[in-house]
N, C-alpha and C positions, 0 to 999 in steps of 0.2 A: 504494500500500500504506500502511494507515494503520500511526501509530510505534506502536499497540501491538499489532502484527500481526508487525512483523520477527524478536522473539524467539523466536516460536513457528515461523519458516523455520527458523530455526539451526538450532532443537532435534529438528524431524519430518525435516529434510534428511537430516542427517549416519545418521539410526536407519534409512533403507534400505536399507541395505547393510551391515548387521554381523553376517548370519549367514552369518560366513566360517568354513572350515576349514583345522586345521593340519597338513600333512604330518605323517608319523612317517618318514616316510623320507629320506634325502638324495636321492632322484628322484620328480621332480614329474612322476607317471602321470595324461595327462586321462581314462584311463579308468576308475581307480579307481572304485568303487560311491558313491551320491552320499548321506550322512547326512544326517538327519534335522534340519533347520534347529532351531537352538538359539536359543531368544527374546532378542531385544534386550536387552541391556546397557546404563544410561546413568546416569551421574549428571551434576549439574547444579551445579557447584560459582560461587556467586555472591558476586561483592562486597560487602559491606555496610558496608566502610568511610566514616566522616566524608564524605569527598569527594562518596560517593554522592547528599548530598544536597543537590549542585549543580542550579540548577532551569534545565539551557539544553537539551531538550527540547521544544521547543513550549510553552516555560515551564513544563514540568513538571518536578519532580524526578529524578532519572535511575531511584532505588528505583521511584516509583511507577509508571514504565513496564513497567517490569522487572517488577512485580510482574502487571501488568495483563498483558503479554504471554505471562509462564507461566501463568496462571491458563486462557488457549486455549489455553496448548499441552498441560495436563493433560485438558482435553477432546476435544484431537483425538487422543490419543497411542492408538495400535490396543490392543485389547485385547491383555493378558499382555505387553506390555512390562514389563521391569523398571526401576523407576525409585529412583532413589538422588539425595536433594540433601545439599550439604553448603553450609557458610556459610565466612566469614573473615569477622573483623573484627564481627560480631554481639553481643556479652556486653560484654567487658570496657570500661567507661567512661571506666579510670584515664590516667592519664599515666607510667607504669613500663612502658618497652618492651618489658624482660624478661620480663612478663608479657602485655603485648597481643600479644607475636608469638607467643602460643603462644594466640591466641583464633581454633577454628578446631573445629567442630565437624558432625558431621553429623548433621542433622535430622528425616530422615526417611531409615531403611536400603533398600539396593535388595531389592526385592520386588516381586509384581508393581501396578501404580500402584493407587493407591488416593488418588480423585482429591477425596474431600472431605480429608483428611489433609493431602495436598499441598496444598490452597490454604489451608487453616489454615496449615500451618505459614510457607510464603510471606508472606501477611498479617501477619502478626507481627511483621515482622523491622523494625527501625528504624536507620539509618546511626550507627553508634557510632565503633569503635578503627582500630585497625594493618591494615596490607596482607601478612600473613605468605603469599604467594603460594605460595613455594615446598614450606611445610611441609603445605599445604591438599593440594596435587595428589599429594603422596606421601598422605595421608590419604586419598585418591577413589582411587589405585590398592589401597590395600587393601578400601576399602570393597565394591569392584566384584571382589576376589577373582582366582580363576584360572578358568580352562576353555579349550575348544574355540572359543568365540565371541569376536569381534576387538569387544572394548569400547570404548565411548568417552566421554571426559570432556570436556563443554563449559564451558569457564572463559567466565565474563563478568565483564570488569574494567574502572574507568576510571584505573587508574594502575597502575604498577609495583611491584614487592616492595619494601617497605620494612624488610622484618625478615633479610635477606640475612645469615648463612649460615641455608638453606641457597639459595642462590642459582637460581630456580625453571628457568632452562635444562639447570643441572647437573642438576638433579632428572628431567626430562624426557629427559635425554640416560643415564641410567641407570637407568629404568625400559624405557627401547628398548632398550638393551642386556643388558636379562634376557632378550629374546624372549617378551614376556607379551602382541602381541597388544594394545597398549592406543594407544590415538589420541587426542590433545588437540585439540578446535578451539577456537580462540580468539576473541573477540570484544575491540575497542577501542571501548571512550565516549568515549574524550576526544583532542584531535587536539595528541596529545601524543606526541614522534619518541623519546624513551625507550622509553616505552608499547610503540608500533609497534613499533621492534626487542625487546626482553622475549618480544610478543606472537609474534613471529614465528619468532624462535629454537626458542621451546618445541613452536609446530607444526611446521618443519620437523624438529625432532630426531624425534618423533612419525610425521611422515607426516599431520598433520593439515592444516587449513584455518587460514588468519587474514582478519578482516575488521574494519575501522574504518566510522564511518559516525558524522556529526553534523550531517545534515541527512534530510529525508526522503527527496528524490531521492538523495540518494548510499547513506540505506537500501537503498531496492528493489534500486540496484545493485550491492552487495555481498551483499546476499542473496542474489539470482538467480545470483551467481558458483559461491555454495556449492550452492543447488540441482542446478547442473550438474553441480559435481565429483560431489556423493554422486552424481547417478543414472547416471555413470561409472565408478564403483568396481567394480571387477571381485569374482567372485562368489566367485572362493578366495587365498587370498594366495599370495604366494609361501610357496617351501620356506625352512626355517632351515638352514646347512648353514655348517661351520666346516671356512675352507677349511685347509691343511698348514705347516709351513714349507718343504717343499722337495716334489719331485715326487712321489720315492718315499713312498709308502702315505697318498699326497694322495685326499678323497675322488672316488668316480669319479661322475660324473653324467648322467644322462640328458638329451634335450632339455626345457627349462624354463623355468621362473624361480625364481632363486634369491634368499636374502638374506644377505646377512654382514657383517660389520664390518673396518673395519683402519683400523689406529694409526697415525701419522703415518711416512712413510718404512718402514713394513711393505712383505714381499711376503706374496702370499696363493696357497696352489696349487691346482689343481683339475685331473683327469683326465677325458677326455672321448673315450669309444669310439667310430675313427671306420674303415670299412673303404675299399678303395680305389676303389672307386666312390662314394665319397662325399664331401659336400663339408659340412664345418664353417664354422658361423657364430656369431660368439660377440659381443657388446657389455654394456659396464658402463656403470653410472651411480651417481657419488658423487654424495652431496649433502654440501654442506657446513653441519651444522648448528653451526656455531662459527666467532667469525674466525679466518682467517688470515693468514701475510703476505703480501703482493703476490707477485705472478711463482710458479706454481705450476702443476702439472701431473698426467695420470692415463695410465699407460701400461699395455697390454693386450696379452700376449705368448704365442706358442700355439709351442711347443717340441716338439722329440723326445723320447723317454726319457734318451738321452744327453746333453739341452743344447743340441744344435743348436736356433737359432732358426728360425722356419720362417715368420714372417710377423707382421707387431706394427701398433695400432692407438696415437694418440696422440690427447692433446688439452692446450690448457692455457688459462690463464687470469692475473687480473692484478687480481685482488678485484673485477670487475662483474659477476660469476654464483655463484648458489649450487648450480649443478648441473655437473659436467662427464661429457661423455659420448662413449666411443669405440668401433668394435669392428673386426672383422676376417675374412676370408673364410680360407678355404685346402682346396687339394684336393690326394690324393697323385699324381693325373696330371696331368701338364701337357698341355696342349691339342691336342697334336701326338700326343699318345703314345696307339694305341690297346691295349688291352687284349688278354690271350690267350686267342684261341679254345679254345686246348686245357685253360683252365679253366674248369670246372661249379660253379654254385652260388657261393652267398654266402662271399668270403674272407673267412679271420680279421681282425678289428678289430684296428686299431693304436691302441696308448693316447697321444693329442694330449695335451702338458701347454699349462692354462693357468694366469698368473702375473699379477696385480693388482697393481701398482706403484703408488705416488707420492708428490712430493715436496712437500709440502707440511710447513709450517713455522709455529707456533703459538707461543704462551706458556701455552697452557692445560696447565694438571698431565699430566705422561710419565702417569700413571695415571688419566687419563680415558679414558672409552670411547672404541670405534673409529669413525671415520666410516662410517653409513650405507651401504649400497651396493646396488644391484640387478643381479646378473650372468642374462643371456638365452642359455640354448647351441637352437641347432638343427642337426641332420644332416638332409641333404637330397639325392637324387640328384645327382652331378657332371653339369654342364652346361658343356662349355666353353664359351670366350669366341669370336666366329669370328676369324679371321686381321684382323690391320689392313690397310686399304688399300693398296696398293705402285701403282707406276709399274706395273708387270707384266712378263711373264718375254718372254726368244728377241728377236727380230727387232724384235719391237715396242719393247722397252726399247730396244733397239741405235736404232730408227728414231728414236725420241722425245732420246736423247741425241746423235745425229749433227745432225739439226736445230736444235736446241737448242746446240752447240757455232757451226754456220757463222752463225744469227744471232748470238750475242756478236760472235766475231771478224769481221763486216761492219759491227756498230754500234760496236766498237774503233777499228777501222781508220777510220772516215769521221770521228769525234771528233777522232783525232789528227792525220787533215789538217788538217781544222778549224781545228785550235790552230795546226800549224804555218805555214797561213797566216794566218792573223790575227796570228800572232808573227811573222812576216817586213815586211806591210805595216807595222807598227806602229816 
């Protein structure tokens, strides 16, 4: 893949998959009526800071790739895309930081592409000022608006925010926390471990991609990463659904996938109708878009009305994963127990509470958003487990242990002569 072919992966990758829909409801029905796909959403928020005009691309400047690369990806992009670019670091020439970090503007508004426009205004751009990262990506989340459609902003940078507050992960970690549907993929030019973390923070808080690359083979292969993931991206998001503080009038939920947030040391509730021929299946998965301290865990707990615990899923970790993930089975008969004939038809549902735990511990502000999470319920006919293996019942257990007893005591007995004569001649 030549280097001015990779930006236009990024940019056609990630746009297959963003005519998702949002639930209205807190149960995620897959039979719901299927709406009418809502056209691509994208802006292209790009660096144009000083740095950019580092020339360690095939000797080329990092701009001028950059620029050659969008210039295909304006010609490949399907008709009625909507395309939005904005800039950082473009204009101001000064040395007054106060004002470079506020140099951040958008250049062409999303509409649908108009692709002599777009490569005019790309052509234009010359590596100037500041790295105001943070303040850019909250400027592409308004540019890009609201709606029904899961937008995406693809950040290309080769350095980190320089103009911090507002600090571009915080930014990213509360635009996820609106539930606006908006995904950041990120791209790294420079093989810079700042960079990387920055870069990565901001996608995972998002749900987005990150990819570094400063050669050409390690191009292709960070592209080809992202190509995968978009043409994985499942075709509706999950549901938004805020779980309760405690059981009672916790919302109730169907089988799904769910999304929600919670704060460090939060619990979270959720109700999950299940009848007794049925067996509930539930697992979560935090991400953890911000550090935390070492030694930490995610517990998963499926309760009675009253409290009774009924069966709990764990997991934990030690700061070398940014995801943890646990879940849990449970059914109201046990395996032995059959059912009564002399009932007809479907019993009334028993309402399962489930409870999202964990301990986790931070320095980051009590009033930053929640972490991340994705909770999966399914009900599914009970299946019991069959019986474990046993020695077996009557005569035969009796046979297997009587034999079993007279070899010991014959290999006891012959041992301790053994010893006693050998302790005699001795």
């Amino acid at each position: 893949m030549s280097t001015s072919r990779w930006l236009r992966t990024i940019l056609i990758g990630p746009t297959v998959a963003l005519s998702t829909i949002i639930p209205t409801a807190a149960h995620a029905d897959e039979n719901e009526p299927v709406e009418t796909a809502a056209p691509p959403r994208v802006e292209l928020v790009l660096d144009v800071s000083g740095s950019m005009r580092a020339a360690d691309i095939d000797g080329r400047t990092r701009i001028s790739v950059a620029q050659q690369a969008f210039n295909e990806v304006v010609d490949a992009l399907p008709d009625g895309t909507e395309l939005g670019i904005r800039v950082l670091g473009a204009t101001y020439q000064g040395k007054d930081k106060a004002k470079g970090c506020t140099d951040t503007q958008q250049i062409v508004p999303v509409a649908p592409v108009d692709r002599a426009a777009a490569k005019a205004a790309i052509a234009a751009l010359r590596p100037t000022g500041f790295t105001p990262v943070g303040l850019a990506l909250r400027g592409a989340a308004q540019d890009l608006g609201t709606g029904e459609a899961t937008r995406r902003i693809i950040l290309i940078t080769d350095g980190e925010d320089t103009c911090a507050p507002p600090d571009p992960c915080d930014v990213a970690r509360e635009l996820a926390a609106k539930g606006t549907h908006l995904v950041v993929d990120t791209l790294g030019l420079a093989p810079d471990d700042k960079v990387r973390r920055q870069l990565l923070c901001i996608a995972a808080a998002t749900g987005g991609t990150y990819a570094s690359a400063q050669t050409p083979a390690e191009l292709t292969h960070r592209i080809q990463q992202l190509v995968d993931r978009a043409k994985d991206s499942t075709v509706k998001t999950p549901a938004l659904v805020a779980g309760g503080k405690e059981c009672a009038g916790a919302p109730l939920l169907s089988p799904g996938v769910y999304t929600d947030r919670e704060k460090i040391s939060e619990h979270r509730w959720y109700r999950v109708p299940v009848r007794e021929d049925q067996e509930l299946r539930a697992s979560v998965s935090i991400a953890l878009d911000r550090q935390v301290n070492r030694d930490y865990g995610v517990l998963l707990r499926a309760t009675a009305a009253d409290g009774r615990e009924l069966v709990r899923g764990t997991d934990a970790g030690s700061g070398r994963t940014d995801v943890l993930s646990t879940g849990l089975r449970w059914s109201a008969l046990e395996p032995d127990v059959e059912s009564d004939p002399s009932t007809d038809g479907p019993t009334t549902p028993t309402h399962v509470c489930l409870v999202i735990s964990n301990s986790f511990a931070s320095s980051t502000a009590s009033d930053a958003p929640g972490l991340p999470f994705e909770l999966t319920i399914d009900v599914v006919a009970t299946s019991p487990a069959p019986d474990a293996p046993g020695l077996g019942r009557g005569w035969l257990l009796l046979l297997v242990l009587t034999v079993a007893g007279l070899l010991t005591g014959a290999l006891a007995g012959w041992l301790t002569r053994w010893w006693v004569a050998t302790w005699r001649t001795n």
